[in-house]
The first five atom37 places (N, CA, C, CB, O) and aatype in JSON, in Angstrom:
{
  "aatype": [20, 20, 20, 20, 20, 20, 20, 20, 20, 20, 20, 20, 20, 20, 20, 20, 20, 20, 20, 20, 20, 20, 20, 20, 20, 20, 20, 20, 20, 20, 20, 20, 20, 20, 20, 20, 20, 20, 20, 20, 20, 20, 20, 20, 20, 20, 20, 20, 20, 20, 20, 20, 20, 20, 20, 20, 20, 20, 20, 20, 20, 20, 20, 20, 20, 20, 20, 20, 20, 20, 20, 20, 20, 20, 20, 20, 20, 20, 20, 20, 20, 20, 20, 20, 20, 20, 20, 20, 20, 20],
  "atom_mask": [
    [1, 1, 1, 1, 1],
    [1, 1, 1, 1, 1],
    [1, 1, 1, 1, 1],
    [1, 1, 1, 1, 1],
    [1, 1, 1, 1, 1],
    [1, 1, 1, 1, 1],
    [1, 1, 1, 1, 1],
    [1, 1, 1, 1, 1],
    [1, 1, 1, 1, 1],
    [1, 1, 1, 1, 1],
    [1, 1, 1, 1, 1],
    [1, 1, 1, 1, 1],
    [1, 1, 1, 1, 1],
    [1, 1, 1, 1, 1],
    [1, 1, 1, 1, 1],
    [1, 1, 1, 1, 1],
    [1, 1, 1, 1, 1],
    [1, 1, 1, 1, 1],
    [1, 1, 1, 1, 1],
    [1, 1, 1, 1, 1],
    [1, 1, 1, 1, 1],
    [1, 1, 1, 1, 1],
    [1, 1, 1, 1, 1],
    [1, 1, 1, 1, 1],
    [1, 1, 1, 1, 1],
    [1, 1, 1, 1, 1],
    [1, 1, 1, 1, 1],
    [1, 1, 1, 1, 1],
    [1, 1, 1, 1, 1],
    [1, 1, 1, 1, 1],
    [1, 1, 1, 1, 1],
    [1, 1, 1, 1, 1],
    [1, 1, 1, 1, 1],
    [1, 1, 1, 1, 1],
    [1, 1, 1, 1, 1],
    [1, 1, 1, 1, 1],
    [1, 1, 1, 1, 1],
    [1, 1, 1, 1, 1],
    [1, 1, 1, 1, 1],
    [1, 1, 1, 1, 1],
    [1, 1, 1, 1, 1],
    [1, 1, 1, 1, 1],
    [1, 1, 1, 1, 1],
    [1, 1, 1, 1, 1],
    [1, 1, 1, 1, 1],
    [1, 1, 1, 1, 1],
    [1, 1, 1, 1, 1],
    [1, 1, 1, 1, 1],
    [1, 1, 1, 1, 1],
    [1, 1, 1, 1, 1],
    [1, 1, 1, 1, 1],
    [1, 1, 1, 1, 1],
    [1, 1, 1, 1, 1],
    [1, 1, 1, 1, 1],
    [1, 1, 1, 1, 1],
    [1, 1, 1, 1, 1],
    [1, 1, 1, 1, 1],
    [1, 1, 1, 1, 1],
    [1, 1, 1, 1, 1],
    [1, 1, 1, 1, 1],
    [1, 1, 1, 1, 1],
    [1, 1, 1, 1, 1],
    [1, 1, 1, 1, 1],
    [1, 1, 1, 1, 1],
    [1, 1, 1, 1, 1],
    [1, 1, 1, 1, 1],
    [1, 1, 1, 1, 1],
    [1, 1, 1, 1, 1],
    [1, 1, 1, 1, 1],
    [1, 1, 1, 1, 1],
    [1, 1, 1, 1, 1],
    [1, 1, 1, 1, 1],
    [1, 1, 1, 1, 1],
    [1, 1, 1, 1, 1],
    [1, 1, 1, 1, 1],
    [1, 1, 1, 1, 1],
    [1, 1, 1, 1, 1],
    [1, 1, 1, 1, 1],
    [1, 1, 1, 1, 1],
    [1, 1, 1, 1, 1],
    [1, 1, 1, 1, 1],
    [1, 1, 1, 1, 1],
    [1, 1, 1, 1, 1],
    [1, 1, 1, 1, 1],
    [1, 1, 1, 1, 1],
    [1, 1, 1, 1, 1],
    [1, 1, 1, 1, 1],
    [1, 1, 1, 1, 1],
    [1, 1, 1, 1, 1],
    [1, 1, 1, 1, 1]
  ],
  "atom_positions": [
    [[-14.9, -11.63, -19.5], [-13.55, -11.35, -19.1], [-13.11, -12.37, -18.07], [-13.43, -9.93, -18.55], [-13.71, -12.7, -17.05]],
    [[-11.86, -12.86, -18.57], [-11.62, -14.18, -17.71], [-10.79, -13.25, -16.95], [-10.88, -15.74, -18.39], [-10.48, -12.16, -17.43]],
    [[-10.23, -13.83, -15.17], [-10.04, -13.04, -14.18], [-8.74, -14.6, -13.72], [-11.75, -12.44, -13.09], [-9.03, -15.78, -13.54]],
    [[-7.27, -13.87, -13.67], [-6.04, -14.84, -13.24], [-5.66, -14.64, -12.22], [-4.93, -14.87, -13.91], [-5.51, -15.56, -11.42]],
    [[-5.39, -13.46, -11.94], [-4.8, -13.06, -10.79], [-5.54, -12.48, -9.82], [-3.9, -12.31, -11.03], [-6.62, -11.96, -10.13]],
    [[-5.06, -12.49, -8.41], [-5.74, -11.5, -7.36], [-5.92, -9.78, -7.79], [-4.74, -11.6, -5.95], [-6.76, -9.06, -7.25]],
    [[-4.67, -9.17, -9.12], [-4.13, -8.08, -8.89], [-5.11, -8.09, -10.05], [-2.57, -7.69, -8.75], [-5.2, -6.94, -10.5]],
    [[-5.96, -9.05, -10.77], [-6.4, -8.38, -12.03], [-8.17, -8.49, -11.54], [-5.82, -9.37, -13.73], [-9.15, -8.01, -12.09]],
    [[-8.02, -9.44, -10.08], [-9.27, -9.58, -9.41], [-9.68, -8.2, -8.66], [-9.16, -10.78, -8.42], [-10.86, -7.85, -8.71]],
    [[-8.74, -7.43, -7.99], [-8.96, -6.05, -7.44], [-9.02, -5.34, -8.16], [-8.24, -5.53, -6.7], [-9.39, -4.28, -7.66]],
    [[-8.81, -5.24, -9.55], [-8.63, -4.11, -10.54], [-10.39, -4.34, -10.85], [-7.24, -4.41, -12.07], [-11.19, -3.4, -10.87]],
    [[-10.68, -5.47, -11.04], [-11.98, -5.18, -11.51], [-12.66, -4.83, -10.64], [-12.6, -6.06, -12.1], [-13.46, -3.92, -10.88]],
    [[-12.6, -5.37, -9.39], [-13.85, -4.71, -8.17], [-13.61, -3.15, -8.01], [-13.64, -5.46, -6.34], [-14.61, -2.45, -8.08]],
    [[-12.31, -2.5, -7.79], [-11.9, -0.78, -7.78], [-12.78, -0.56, -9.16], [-9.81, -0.25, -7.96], [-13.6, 0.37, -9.11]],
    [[-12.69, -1.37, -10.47], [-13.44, -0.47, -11.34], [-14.7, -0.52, -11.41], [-13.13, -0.55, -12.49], [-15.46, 0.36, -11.82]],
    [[-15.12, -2.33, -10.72], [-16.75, -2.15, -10.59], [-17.47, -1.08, -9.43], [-17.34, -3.68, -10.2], [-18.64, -0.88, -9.1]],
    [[-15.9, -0.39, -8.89], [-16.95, 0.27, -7.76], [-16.62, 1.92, -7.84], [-16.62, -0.42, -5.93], [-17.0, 2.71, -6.98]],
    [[-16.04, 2.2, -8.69], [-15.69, 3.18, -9.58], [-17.15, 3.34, -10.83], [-14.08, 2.64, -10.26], [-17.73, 4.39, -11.1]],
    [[-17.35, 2.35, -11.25], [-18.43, 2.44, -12.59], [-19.73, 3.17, -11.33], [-18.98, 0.29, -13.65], [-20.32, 4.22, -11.59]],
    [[-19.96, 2.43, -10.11], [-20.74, 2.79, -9.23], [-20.98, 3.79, -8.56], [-20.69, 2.27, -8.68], [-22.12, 3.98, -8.14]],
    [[-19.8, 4.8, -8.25], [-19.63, 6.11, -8.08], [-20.39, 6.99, -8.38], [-18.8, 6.41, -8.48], [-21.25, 7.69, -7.85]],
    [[-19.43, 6.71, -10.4], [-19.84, 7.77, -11.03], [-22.05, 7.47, -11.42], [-18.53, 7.82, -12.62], [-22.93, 8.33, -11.37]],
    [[-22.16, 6.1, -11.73], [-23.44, 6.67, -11.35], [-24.82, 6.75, -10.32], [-23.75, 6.5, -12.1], [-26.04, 6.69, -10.5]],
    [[-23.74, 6.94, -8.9], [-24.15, 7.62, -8.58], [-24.32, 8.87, -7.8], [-24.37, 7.18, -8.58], [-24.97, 9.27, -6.84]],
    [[-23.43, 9.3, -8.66], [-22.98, 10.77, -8.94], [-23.94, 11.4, -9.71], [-21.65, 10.9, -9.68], [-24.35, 12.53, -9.47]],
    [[-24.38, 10.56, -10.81], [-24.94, 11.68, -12.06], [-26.69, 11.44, -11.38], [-24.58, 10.94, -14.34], [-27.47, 12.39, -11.48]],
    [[-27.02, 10.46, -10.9], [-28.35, 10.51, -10.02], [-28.84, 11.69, -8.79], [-28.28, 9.21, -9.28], [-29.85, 12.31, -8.5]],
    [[-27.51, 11.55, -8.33], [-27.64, 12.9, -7.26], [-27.84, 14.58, -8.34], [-25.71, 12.95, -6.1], [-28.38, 15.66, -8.09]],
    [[-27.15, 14.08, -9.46], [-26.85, 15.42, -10.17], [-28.52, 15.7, -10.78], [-25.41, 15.24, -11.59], [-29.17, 16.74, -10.87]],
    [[-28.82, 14.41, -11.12], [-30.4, 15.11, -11.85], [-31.1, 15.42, -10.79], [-31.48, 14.08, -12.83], [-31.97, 16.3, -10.82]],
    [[-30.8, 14.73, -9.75], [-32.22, 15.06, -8.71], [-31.55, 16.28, -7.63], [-32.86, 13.29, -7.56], [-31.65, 16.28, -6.4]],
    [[-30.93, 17.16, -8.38], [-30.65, 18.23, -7.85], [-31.49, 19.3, -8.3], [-29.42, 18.44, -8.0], [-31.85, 20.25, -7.61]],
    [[-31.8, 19.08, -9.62], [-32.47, 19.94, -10.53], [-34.06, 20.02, -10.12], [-32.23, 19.38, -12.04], [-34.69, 21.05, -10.34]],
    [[-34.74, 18.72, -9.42], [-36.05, 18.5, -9.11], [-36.75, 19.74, -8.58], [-36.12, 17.42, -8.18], [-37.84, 20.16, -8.97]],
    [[-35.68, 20.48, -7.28], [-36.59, 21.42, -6.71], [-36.4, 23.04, -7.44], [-36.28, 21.39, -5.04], [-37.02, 23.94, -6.87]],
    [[-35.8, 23.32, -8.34], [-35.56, 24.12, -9.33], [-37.31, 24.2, -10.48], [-33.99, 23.36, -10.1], [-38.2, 25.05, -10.58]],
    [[-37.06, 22.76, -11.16], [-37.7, 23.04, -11.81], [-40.04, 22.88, -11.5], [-36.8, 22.29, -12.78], [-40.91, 23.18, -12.32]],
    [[-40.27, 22.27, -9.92], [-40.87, 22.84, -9.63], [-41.06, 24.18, -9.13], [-41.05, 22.29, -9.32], [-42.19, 24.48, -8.75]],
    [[-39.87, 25.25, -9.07], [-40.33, 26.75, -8.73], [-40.61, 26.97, -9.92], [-39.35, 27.86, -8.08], [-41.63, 27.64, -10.03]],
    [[-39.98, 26.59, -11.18], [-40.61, 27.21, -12.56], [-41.92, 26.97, -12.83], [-39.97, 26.74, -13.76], [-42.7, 27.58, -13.56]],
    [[-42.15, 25.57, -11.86], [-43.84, 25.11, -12.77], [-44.18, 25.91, -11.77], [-44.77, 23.26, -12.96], [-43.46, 26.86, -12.07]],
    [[-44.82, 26.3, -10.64], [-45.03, 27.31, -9.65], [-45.06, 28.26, -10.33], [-44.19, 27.48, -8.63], [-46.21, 28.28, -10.77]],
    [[-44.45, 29.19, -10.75], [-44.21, 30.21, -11.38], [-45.67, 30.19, -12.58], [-42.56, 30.08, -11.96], [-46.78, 30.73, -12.5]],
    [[-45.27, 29.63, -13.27], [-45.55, 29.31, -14.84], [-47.42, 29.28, -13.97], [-44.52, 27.29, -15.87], [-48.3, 30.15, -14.0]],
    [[-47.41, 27.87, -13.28], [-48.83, 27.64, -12.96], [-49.49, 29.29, -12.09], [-48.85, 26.04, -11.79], [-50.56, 29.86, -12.28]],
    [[-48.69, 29.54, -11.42], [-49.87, 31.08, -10.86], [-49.92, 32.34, -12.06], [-49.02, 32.12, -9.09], [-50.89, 33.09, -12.19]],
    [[-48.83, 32.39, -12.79], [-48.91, 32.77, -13.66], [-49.85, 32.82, -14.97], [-48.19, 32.54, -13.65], [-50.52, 33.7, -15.51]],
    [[-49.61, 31.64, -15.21], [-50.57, 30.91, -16.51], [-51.91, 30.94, -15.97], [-50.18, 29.17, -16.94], [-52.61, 31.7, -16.65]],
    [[-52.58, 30.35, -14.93], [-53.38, 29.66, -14.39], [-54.07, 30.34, -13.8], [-53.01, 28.85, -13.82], [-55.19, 29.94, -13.5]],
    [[-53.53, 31.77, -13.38], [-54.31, 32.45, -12.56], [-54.53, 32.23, -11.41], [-55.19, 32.54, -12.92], [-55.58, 32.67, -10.94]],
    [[-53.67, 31.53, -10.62], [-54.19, 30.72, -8.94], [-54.16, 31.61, -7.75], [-53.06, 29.39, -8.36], [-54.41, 31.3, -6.59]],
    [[-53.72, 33.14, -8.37], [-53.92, 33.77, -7.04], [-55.56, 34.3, -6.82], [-52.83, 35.09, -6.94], [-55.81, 34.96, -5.81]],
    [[-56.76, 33.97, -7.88], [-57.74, 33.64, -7.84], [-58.41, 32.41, -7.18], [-57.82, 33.76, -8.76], [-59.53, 32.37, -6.67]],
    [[-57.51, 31.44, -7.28], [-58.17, 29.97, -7.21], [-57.06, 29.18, -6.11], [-58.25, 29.1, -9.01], [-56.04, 28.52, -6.32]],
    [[-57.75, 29.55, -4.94], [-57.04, 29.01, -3.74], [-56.9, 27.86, -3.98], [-57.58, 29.12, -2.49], [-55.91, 27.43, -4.56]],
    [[-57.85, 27.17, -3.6], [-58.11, 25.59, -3.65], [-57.0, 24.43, -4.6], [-59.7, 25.51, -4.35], [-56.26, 23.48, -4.34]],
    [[-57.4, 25.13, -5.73], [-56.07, 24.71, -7.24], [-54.59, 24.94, -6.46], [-56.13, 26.26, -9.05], [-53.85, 24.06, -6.01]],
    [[-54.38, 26.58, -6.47], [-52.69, 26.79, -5.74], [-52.54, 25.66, -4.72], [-52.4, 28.47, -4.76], [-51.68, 24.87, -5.09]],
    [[-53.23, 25.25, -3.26], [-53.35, 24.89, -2.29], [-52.68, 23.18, -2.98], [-54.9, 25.27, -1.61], [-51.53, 22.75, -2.88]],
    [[-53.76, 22.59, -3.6], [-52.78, 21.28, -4.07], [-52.14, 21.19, -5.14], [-53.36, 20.14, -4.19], [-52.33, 20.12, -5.72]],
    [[-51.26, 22.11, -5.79], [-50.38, 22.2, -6.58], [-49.13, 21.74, -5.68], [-50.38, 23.54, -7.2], [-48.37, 20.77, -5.64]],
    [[-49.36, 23.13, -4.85], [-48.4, 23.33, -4.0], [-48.11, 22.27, -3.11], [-48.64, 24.36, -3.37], [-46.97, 21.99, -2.76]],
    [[-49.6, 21.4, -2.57], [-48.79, 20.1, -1.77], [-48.7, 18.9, -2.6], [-49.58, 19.58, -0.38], [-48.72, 17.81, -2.03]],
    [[-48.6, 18.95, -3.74], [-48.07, 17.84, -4.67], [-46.62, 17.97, -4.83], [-48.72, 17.87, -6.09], [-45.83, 17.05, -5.05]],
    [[-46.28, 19.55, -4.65], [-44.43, 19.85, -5.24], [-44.13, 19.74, -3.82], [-43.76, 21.73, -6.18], [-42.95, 19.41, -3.65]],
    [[-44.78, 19.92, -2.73], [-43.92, 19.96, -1.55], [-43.38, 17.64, -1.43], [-45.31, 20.94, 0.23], [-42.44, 16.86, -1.28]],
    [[-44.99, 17.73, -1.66], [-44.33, 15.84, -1.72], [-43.59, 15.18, -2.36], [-45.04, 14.9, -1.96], [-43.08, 14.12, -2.0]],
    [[-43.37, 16.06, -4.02], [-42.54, 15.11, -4.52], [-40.84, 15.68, -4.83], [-43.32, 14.59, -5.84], [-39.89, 15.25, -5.48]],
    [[-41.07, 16.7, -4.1], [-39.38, 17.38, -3.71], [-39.28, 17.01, -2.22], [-39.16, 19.4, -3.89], [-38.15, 17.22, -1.78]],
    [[-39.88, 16.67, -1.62], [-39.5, 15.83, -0.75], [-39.07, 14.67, -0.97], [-40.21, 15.71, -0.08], [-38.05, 14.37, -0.34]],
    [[-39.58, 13.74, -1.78], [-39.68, 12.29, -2.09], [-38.4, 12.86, -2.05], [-40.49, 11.39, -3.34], [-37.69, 12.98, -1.05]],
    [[-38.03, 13.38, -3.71], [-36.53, 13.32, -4.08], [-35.42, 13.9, -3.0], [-36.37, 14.17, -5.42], [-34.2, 13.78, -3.15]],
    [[-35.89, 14.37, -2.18], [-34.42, 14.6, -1.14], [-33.93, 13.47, -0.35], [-34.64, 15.71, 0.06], [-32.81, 13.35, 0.14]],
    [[-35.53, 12.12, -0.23], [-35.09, 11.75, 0.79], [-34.08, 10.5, -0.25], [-36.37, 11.35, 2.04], [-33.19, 9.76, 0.17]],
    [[-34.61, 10.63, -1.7], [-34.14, 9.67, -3.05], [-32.19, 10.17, -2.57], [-35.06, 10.53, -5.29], [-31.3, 9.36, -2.29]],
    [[-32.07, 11.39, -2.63], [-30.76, 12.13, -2.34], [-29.89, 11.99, -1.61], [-30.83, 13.05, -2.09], [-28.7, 12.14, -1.88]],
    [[-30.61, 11.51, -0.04], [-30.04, 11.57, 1.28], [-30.04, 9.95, 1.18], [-30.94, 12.45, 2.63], [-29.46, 9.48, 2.16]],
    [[-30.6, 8.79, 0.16], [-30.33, 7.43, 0.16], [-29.13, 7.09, -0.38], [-31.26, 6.75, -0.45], [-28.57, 6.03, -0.07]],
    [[-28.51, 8.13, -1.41], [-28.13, 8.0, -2.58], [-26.38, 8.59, -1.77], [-29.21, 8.98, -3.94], [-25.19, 8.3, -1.83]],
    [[-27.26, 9.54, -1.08], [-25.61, 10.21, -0.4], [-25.04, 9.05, 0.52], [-25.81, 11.88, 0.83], [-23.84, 8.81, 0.63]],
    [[-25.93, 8.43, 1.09], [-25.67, 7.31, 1.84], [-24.79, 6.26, 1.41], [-26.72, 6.81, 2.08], [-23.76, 6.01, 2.04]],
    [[-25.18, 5.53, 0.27], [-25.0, 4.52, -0.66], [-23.11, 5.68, -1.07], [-26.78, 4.3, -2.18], [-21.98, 5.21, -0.95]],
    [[-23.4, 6.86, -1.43], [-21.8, 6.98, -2.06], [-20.81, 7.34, -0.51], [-21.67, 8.67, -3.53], [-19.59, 7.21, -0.6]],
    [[-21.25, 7.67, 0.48], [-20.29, 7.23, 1.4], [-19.81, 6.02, 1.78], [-20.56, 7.6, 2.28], [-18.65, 5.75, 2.13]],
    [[-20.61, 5.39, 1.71], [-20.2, 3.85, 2.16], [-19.27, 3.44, 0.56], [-22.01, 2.58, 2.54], [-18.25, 2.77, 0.72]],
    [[-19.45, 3.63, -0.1], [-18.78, 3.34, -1.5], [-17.49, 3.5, -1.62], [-19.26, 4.1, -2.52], [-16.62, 2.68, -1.9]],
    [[-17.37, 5.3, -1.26], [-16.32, 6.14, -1.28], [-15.28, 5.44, 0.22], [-17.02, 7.91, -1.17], [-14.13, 5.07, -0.03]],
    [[-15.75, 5.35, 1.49], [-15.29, 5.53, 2.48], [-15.05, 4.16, 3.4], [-16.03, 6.48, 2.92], [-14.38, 4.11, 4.43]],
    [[-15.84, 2.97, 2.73], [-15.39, 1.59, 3.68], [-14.47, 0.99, 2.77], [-16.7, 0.39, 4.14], [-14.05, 1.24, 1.64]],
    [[-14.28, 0.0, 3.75], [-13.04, -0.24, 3.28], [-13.33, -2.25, 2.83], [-11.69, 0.3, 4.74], [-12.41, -2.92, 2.35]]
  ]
}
């Protein structure tokens, strides 16, 4: 896309930073789901697995989902970062 004007030069940066928004919008949206669907594996694993027998097993299940729903919040709180500055400078 050839670029003539200043007015057709801002149109593309508002839309290149518009295309940027939205994804990352839909990034925040999956990694919303992260700490959801470790309560199901939780669930499923003491359930299935029997771990209210087997401390040791529950014990690092449980600090594998605490680390990697952590990871993803802090993936979240980078991401919220990145769309304020997007949304809000100028």
């Amino acid at each position: 896309m050839e670029i003539n004007s200043k007015a057709e030069l801002d149109a593309k940066v508002e839309f290149n930073k518009i295309d940027q928004i939205q994804k990352i919008e839909s990034k925040l949206h999956r990694l919303s789901f992260i700490p959801l669907y470790f309560f199901a594996f939780l669930l499923l694993a003491y359930f299935g697995l029997d771990l209210a027998n087997d401390l040791s097993g529950a014990v690092i299940i449980l600090i594998i989902s605490i680390g990697i729903v952590g990871q993803s919040n802090v993936q979240r709180t980078n991401l919220l970062k990145e769309l304020f500055e997007l949304k809000y400078s100028k």
